[in-house]
Backbone bond lengths (Angstrom), bond angles and torsions (degrees), N, CA, C in turn:
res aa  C-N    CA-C-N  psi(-1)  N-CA   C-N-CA  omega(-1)  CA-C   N-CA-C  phi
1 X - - - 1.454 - - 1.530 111.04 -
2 X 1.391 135.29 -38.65 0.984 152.62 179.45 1.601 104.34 -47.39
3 X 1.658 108.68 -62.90 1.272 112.66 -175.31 1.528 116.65 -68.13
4 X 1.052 130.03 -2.31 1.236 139.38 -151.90 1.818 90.29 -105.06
5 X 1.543 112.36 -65.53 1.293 121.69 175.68 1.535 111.45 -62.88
6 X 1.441 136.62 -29.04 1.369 142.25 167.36 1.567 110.76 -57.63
7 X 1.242 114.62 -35.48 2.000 131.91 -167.10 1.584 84.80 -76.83
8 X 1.542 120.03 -72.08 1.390 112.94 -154.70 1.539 119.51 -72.81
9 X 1.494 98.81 -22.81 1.881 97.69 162.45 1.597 92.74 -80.41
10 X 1.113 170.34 118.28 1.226 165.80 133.80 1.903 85.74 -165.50
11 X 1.484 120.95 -52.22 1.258 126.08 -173.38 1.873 105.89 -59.57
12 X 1.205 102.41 -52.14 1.241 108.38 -167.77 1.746 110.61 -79.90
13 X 0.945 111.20 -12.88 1.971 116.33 175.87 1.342 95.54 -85.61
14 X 1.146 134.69 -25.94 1.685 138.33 -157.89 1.429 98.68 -86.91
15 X 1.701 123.21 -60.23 1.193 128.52 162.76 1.244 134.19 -44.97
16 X 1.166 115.58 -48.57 1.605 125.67 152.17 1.362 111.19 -25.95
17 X 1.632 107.20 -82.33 0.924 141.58 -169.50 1.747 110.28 -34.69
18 X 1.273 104.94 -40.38 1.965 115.59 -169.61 1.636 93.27 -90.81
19 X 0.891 143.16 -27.91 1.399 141.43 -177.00 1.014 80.23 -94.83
20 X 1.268 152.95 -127.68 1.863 141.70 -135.10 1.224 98.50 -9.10
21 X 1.273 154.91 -26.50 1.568 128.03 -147.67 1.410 69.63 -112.19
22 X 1.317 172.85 21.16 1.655 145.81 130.96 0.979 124.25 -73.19
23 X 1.862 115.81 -4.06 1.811 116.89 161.36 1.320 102.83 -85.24
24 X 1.747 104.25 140.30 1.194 116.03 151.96 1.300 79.30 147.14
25 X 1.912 112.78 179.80 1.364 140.38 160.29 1.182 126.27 -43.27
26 X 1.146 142.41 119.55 1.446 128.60 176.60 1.568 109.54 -128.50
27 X 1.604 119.52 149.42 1.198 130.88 -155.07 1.569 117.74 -128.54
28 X 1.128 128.84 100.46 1.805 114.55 175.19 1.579 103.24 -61.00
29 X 1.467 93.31 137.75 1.311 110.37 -164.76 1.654 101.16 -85.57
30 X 1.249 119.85 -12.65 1.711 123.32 -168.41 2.171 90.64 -97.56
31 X 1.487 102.78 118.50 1.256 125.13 164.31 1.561 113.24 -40.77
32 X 1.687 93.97 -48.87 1.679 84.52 -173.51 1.856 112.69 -88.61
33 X 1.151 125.37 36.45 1.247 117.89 -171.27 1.647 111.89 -72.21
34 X 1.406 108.01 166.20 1.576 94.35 -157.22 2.214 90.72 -126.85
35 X 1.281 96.64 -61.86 1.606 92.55 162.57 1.487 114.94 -99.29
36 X 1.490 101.10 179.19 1.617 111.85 -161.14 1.336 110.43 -14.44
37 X 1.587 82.93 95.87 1.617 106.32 157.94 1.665 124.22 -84.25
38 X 1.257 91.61 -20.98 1.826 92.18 -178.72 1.283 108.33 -175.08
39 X 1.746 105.39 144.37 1.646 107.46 -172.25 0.958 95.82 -172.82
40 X 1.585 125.94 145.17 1.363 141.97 155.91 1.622 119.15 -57.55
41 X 1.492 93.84 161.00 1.219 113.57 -179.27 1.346 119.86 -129.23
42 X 1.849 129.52 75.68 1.334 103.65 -170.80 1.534 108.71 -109.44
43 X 1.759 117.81 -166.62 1.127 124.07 161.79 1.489 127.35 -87.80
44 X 0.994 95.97 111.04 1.670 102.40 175.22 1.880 103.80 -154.75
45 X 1.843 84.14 124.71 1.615 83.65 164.76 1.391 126.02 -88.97
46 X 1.542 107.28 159.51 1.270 99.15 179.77 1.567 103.25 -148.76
47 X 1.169 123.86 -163.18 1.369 118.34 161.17 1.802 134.81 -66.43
48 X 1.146 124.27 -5.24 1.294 136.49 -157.21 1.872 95.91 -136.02
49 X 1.303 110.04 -30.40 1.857 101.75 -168.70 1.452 88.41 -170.59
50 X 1.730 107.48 159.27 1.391 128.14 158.21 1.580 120.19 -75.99
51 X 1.563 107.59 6.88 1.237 95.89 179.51 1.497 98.73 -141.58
52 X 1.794 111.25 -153.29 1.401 107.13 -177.26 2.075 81.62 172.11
53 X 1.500 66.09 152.98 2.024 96.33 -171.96 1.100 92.94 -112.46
54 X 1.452 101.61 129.58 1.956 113.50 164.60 1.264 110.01 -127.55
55 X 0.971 110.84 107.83 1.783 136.34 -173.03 1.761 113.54 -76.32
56 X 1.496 94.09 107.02 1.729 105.64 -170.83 1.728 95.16 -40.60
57 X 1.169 144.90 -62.09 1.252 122.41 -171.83 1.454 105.72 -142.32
58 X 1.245 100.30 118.07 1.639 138.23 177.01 1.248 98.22 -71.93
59 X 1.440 112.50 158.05 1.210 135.08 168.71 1.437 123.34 -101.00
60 X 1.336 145.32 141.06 0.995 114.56 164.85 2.090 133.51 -80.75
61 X 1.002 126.97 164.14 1.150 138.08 -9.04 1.542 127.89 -85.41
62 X 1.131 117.92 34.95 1.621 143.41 -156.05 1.830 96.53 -103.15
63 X 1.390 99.14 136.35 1.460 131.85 -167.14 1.617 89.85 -70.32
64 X 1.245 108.12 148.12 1.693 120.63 176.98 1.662 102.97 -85.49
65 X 0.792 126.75 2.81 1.340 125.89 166.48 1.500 107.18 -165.07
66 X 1.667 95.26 170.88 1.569 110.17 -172.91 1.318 96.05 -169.07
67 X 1.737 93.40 170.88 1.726 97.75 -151.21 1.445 94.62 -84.80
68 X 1.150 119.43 168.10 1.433 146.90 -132.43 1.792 109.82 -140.52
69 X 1.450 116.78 55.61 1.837 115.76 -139.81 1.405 97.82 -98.78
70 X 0.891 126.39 129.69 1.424 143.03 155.59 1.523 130.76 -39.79
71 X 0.760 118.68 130.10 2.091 95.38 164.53 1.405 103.77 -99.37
72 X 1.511 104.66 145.64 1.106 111.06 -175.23 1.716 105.30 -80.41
73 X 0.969 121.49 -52.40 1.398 123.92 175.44 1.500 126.45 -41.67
74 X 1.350 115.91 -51.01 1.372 132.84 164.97 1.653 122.41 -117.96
75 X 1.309 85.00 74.06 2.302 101.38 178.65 1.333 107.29 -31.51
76 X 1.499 132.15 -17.89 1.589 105.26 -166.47 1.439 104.24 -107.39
77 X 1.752 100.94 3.00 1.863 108.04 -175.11 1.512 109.65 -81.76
78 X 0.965 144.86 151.11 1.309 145.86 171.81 2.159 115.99 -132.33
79 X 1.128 95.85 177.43 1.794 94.66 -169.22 1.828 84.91 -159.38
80 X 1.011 104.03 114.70 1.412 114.86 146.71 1.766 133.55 -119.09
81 X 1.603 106.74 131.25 1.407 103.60 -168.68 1.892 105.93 -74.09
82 X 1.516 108.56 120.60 1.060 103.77 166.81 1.811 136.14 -96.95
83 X 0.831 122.49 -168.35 1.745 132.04 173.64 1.711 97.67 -63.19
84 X 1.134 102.71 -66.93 1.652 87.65 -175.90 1.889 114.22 -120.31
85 X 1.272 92.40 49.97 1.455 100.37 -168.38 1.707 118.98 161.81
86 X 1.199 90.04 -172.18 1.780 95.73 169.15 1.360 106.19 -110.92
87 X 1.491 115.11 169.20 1.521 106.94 136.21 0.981 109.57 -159.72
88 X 1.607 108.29 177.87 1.392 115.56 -147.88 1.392 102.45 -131.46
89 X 1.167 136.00 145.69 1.246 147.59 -144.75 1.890 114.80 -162.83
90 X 1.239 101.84 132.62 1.653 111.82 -168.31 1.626 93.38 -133.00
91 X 1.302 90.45 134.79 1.980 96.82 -175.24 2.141 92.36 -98.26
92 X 1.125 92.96 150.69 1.874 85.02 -176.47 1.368 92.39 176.61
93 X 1.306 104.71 96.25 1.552 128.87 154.23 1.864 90.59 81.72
94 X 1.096 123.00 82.04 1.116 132.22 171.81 1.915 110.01 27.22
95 X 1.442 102.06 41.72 1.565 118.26 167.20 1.536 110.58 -133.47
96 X 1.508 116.26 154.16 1.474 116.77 159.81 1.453 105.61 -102.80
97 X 1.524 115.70 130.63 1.008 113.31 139.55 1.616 133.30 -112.36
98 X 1.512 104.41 149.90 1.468 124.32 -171.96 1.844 105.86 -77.22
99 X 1.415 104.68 149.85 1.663 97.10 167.16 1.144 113.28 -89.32
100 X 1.491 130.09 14.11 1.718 121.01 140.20 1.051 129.49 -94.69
101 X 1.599 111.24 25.00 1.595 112.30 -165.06 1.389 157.89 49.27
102 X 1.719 76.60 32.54 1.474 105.23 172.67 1.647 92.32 -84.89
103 X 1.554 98.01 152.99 1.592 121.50 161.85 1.343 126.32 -116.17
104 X 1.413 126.72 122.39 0.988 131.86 178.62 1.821 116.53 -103.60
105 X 1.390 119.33 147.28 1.113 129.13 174.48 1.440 122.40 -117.15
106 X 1.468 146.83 171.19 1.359 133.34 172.75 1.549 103.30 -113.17
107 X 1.435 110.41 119.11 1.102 136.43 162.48 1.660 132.66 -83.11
108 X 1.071 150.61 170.94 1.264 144.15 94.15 1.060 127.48 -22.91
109 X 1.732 105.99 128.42 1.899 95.49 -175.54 1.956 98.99 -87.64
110 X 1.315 121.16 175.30 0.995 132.29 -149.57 1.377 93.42 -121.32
């Protein structure tokens, strides 16, 4: 019984553990980037995700953040609703990548 309850706290610290590294600041690494260049990543639940993206500069009339959703199927994929679109985001080796091939890194915000 011991090992059984030792496995699933070992399961559940691990999971934790891989989602914590999608909070924080994140940065496109290309100088000349033209949209979302940079935006947070915090925790907050909501109805749609446990998290949410707040985009260094919003547009108007578009919300300064939005939820931040997971896939359930593939944990390191992500989907955020944007201003003029979605995007889509893959966590891989402590980087985001975008499905236009933008790269993101985690920074300090400024």
């Amino acid at each position: 019984m011991k090992i059984v309850i030792i496995f699933l706290f070992v399961l559940i610290v691990t999971g934790c553990d891989s989602h914590e590294k999608i909070y924080g600041h994140w940065e496109n690494i290309d100088a000349r980037c033209r949209s979302l260049c940079s935006f947070s990543i915090e925790k907050h639940d909501n109805k749609y995700s446990d998290s949410v993206i707040i985009f260094d500069k919003p547009q108007p009339p578009y919300a300064k953040s939005k939820p931040f959703i997971r896939d359930k199927k593939h944990k390191n994929r992500y989907l955020a609703k944007g201003e003029n679109g979605d995007f889509l985001f893959e966590l891989y080796k402590d980087r985001l990548y975008g499905a236009d091939n933008s790269i993101y890194e985690k920074t300090n915000p400024k």
